[in-house]
VEXLUMNU-507678 format. One record per residue (C-alpha): residue number from 1; residue in one letter; x, y, z. Coordinates in steps of 0.1 Angstrom, whole numbers, padded with zeros to 4 digits, m for minus. Layout:
N
NUM / a / X / Y / Z
...
This chain:
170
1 / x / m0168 / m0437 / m0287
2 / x / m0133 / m0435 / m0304
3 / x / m0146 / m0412 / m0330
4 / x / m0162 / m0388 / m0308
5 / x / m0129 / m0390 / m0290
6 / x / m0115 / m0379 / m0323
7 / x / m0134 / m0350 / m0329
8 / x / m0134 / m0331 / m0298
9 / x / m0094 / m0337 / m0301
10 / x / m0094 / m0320 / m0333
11 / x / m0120 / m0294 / m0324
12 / x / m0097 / m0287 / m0294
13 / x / m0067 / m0285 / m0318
14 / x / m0085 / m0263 / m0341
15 / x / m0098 / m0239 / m0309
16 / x / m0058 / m0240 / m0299
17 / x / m0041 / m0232 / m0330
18 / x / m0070 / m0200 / m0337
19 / x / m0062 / m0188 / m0301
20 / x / m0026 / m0189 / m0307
21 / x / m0024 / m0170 / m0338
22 / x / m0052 / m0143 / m0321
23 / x / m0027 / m0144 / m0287
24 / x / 0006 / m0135 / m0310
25 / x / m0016 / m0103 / m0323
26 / x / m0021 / m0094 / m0287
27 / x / m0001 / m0066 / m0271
28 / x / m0005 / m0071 / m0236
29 / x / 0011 / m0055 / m0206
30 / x / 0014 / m0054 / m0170
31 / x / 0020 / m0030 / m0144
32 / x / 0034 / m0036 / m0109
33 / x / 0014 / m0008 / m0090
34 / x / 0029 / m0016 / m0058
35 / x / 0065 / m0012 / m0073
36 / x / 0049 / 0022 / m0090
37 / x / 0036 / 0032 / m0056
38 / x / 0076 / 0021 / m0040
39 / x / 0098 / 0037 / m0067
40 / x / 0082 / 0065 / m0085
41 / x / 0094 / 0099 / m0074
42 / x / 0062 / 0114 / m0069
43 / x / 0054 / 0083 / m0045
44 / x / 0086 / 0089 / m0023
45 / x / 0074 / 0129 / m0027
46 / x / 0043 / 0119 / m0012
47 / x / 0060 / 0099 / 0015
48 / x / 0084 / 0123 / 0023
49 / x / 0054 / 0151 / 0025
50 / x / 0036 / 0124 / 0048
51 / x / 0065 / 0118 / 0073
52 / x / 0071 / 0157 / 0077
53 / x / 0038 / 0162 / 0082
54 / x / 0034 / 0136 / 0108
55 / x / 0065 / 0132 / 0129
56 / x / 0060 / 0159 / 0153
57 / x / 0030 / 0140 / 0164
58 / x / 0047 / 0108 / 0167
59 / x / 0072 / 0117 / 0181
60 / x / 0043 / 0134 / 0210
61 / x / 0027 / 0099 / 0206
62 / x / 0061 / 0080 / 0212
63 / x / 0067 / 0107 / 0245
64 / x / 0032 / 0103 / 0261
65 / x / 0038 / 0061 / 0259
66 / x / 0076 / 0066 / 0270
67 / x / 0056 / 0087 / 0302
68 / x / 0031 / 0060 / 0308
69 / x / 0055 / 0034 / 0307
70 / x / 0082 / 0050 / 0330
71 / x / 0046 / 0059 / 0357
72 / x / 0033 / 0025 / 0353
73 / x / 0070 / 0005 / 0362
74 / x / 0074 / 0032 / 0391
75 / x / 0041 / 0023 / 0410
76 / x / 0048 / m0012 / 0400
77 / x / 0080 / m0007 / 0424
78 / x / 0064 / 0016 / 0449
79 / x / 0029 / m0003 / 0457
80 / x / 0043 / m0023 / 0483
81 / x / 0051 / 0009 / 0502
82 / x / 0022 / 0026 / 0492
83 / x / m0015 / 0028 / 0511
84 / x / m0043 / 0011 / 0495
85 / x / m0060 / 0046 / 0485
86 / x / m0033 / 0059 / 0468
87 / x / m0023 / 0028 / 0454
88 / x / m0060 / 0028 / 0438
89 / x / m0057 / 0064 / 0427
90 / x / m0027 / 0060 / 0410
91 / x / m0035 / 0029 / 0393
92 / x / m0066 / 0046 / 0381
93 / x / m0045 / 0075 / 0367
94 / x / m0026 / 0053 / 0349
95 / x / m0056 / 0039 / 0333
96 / x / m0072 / 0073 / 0325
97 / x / m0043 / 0083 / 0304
98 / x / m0039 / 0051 / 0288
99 / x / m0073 / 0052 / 0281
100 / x / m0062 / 0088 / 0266
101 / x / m0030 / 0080 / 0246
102 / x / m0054 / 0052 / 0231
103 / x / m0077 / 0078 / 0218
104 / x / m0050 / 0097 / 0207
105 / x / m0033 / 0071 / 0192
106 / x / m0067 / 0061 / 0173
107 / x / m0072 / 0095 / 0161
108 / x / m0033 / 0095 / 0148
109 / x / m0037 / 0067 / 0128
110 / x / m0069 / 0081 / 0112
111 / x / m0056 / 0113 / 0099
112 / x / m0022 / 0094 / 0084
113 / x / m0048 / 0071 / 0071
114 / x / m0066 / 0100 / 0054
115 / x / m0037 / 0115 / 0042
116 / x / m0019 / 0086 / 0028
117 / x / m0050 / 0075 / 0011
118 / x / m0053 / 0111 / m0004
119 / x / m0013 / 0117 / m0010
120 / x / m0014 / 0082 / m0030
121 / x / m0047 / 0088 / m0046
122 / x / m0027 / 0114 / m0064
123 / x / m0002 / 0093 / m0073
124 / x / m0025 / 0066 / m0083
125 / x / m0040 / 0092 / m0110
126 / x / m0008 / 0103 / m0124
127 / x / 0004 / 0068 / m0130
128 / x / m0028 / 0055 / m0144
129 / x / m0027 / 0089 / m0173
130 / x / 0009 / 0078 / m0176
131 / x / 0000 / 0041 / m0185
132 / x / m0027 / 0059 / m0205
133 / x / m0006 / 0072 / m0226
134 / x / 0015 / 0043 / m0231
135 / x / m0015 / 0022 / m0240
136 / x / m0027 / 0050 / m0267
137 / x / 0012 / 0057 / m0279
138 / x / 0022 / 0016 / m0279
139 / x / m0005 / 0003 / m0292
140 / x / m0014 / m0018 / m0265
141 / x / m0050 / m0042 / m0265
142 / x / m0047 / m0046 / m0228
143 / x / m0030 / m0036 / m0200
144 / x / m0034 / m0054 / m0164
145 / x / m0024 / m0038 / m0127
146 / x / m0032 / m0073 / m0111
147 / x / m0023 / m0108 / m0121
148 / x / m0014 / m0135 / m0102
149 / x / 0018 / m0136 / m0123
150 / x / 0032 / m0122 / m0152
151 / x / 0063 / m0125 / m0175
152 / x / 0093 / m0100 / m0176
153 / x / 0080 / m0099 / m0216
154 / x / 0048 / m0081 / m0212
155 / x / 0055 / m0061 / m0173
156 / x / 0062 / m0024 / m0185
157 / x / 0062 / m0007 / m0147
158 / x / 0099 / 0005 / m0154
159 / x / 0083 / 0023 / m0183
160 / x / 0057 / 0040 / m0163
161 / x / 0079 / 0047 / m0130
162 / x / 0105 / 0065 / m0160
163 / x / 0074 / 0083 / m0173
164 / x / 0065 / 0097 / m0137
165 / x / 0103 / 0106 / m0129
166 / x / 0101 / 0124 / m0158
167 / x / 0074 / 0141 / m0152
168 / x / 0092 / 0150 / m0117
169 / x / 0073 / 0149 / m0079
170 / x / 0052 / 0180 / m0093
C-alpha cells in the first residue's frame, strides 16, 4: 500500500513539475469586456448616440406616466363626490391608458433593446480585431474574455481600451 502511495506521489510530482515548465512558456491574457464595453470611447460613442436617440421618447414616456399619475390621485380625491357612473367611466379611462402607456412602454424598451444590442455589437467587433491584433503582434497562446478571476499579470483590457481610443469613436 505504502509503495503505491509512493508512486502516484511522484507521478503527481513529475505531472507538476512538466506542467509548470509548459505554464511559464504560456502567454496568457485576459480581457475585462465589461470594462471595454464602460471605458472605451467608441462604447461611450455608442452610448451617447443611444441616449440622443432615445430621450425624446422618454421623456414622452416619463410625461404620459406623470399624466396618469396626476388623473389617477385626482379621482382618488374626487370619487366620494362623484356618481357611480362616472366614477366607473373614469376609472376605466384610467385603466385604458395605463393599459396604453404599458404598451408603449413595452415597445420603448424593445427598440433601445435593439439598438443597444446593435450599437454594442459594433463595439463588440472592434474590440475583439483589436485583441486580435494584440494576440498576433504579442505573441499571445491564449487570450480569455471570461474567467472567474484573473491576476493584474496577465489582464491586458487597458491595452485594448488604449487601442480603441486610438482608433477614436469612428
Amino acid at each position: 500500500m505504502n509503495r503505491h502511495f509512493v508512486k502516484a506521489l511522484a507521478a503527481s510530482v513529475l505531472v507538476g513539475a512538466a506542467f509548470g515548465v509548459q505554464a511559464d512558456e504560456l502567454k496568457i491574457g485576459y480581457v475585462n469586456s465589461d470594462r471595454v464595453l464602460r471605458d472605451a470611447t467608441p462604447a461611450k460613442a455608442a452610448q451617447a448616440k443611444l441616449e440622443a436617440e432615445f430621450s425624446k421618447r422618454d421623456k414622452e414616456m416619463s410625461e404620459i406616466a406623470g399624466k396618469i399619475k396626476a388623473a389617477s390621485e385626482k379621482l382618488e380625491k374626487e370619487a366620494p363626490t362623484l356618481s357611480e357612473s362616472e366614477r366607473t367611466r373614469r376609472q376605466r379611462e384610467l385603466v385604458d391608458q395605463d393599459r396604453e402607456f404599458q404598451r408603449k412602454r413595452r415597445e420603448f424598451q424593445e427598440d433601445l433593446t435593439q439598438r443597444k444590442n446593435e450599437e454594442l455589437s459594433v463595439v463588440v467587433e472592434r474590440a475583439n480585431k483589436v485583441i486580435k491584433q494584440i494576440f498576433e503582434s504579442e505573441k499571445y497562446d491564449l487570450i480569455i474574455q471570461e474567467a472567474v478571476f484573473a491576476g493584474p499579470r496577465v489582464d491586458i483590457t487597458d491595452k485594448v481600451v488604449k487601442a480603441l481610443n486610438a482608433q477614436g469613436a469612428k
